[in-house]
N, C-alpha and C positions, 0 to 999 in steps of 0.2 A: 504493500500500500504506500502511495507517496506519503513523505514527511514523516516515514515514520522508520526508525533507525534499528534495524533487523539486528536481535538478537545483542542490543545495546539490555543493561542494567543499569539504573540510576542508582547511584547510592544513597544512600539515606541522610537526609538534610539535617543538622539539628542548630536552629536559631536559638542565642540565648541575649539576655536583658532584655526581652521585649515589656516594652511598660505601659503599653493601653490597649483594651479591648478592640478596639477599632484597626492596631498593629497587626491583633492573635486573627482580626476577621482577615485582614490582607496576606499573611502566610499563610494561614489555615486555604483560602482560595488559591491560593499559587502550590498547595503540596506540601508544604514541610515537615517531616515527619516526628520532628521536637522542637517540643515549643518552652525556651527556659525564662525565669523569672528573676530578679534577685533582691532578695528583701535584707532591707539593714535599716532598719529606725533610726540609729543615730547617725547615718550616713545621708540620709535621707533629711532627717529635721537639722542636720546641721552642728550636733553634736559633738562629734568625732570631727573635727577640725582637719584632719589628711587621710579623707576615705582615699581608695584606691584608685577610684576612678573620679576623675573630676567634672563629673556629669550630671545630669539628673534622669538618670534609667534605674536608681536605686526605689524601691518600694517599699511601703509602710506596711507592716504585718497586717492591718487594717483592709488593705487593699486588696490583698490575694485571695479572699473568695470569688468577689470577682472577676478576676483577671480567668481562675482555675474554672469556674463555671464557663465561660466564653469558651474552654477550647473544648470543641465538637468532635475531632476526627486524626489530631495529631497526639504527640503524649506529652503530656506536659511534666516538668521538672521544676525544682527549686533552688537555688543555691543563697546560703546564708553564713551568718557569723554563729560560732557554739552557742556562744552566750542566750541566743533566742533558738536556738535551733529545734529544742522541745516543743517549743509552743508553735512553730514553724512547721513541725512534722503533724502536731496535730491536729492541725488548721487542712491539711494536705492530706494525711490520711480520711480526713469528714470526707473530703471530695474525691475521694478514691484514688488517687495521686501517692505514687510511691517511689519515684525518681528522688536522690536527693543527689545535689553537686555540693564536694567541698572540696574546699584547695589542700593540698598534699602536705604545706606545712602548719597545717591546724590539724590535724588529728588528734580524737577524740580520743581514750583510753578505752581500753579492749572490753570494756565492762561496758560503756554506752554502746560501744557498736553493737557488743552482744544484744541488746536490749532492741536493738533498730531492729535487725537482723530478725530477731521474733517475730517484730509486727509488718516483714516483709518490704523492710526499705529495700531497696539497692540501689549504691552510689556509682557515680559519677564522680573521675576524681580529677579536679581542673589545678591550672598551671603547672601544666607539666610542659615542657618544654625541649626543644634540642639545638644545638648551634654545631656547626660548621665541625669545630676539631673535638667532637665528643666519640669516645668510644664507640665506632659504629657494632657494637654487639650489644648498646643498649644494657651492661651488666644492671647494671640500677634499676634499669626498670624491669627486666626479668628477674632478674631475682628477691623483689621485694613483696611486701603480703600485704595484699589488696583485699580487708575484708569485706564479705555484699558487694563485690566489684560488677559494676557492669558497663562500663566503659571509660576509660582515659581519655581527656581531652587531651592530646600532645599539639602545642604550636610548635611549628618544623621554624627554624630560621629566622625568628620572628623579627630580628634588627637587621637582619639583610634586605636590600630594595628590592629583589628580586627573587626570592628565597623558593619560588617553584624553578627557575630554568637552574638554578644554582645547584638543585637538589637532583632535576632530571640529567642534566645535560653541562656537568661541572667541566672546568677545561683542564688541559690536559697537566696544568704547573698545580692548579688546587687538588687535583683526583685522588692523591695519596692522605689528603690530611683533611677529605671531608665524608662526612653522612653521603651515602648515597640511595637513590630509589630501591635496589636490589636492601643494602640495610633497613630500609622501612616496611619490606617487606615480609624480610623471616622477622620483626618482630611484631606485626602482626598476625604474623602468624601464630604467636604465644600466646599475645593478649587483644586485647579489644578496643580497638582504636579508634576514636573518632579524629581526624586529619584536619589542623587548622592551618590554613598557605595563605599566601598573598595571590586572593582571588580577586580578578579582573575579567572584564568581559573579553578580554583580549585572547586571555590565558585558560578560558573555564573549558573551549571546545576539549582540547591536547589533556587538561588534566582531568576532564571526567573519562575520557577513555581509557585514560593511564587507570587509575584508581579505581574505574569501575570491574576491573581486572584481577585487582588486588584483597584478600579477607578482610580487609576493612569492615569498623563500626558504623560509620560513613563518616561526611563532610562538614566539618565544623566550623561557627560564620558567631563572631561576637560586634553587637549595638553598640557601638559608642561615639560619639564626633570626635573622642581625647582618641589621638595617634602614642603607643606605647610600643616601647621599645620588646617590650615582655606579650603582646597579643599582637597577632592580626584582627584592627577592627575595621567596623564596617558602619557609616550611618543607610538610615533605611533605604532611601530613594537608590539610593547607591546599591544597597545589598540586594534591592527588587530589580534591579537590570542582570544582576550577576547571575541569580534564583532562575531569570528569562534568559539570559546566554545557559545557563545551564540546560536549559527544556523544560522549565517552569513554565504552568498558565499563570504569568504572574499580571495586573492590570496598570 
């Protein structure tokens, strides 16, 4: 049939800080198949004086029935700070909502996870990252214990300008002392990866064919207008042409 790419697999989209219902209706209609949130009160009202993101995609605990009611057809997830994380989970579990994201160097002690782990969370574990002259056998992240794991967000490259042609098609003076696609590859084939690159409309044709190849968790795309050295981000307008260079019905 025309237009229609024989025997392609899209991999699976997961958006995270989306922060208005109206956002959840425009990805939820263009396909993505996670839809993430991220609540911090005192990042949000202004509290915490150097949240991490210097944005306003942060959410008030208050907000997130809402936000988790709106998603129809995608799965929605969380990521938050320990300190509310309880009242976070249980706001999420009401809505059936069992995704939860935290970042790698906040972990919880083995005694809460136990406790998540009963009521059937399972995480997402974000900032995880890789640069250029990192062990390309990934020891760190293979051999580390992922409780309720269920996928890794890993950003490839994230301070490099070009960190997908860098990662496919490195040149012949860098090839000894970088990551390369074949190293992305046997490690996921260990673990469960959702893949964060410097996505462009330029760039999405070549690298969903490459990745969609690949055991990947799928394609991971973070909200923010603050540019960091530590994330590939994305503002919306922006991420909704990527989503449509991908093979999104996006509007």
């Amino acid at each position: 049939m025309k237009g229609v790419e024989i025997g392609y697999i899209r991999p699976p989209i997961k958006v995270h800080r989306v922060a208005t219902v109206e956002e959840v209706q425009r990805f939820e209609a263009a396909g993505v198949d996670y839809i993430g949130f991220h609540v911090d009160d005192d990042a949000f009202l202004g509290i915490d004086n150097s949240p991490f993101w210097a944005d306003d995609r942060y959410l008030l605990l208050d907000q997130l029935p809402e936000l988790l009611n709106s998603v129809v057809h995608a799965r929605p997830y969380v990521e938050t700070t320990l300190d509310i994380a309880n009242s976070v989970i249980e706001v999420m579990l009401a809505y059936g909502v069992t995704l939860l994201q935290v970042n790698s160097y906040l972990f919880p002690d083995d005694t809460w996870m136990a406790a998540q782990k009963q009521k059937g969370i399972e995480i997402i574990y974000g900032n995880q990252y890789v640069v250029p002259e990192d062990d390309p056998r990934f020891l760190g992240l293979i051999n580390r214990t992922w409780p309720s794991l269920y996928g890794i967000d890993l950003q490839i490259f994230p301070s490099e300008e070009d960190a997908w042609n860098l990662l496919f098609a490195p040149s012949a003076e860098v090839m000894q002392d970088i990551v390369t696609l074949p190293d992305i590859e046997e490690l996921a084939k260990k673990l469960p990866l959702f893949i964060s690159l410097n996505y462009t409309k330029e760039n999405c044709t070549i690298i969903k064919e490459t990745l969609s190849g690949l055991p990947i968790k799928g394609l991971s795309m973070t909200l923010s207008p603050t540019k960091y050295g530590s994330f590939h981000t994305y503002e919306i307008e922006e991420l909704l042409q990527i989503l449509r260079a991908l093979g999104l019905p996006t509007k």
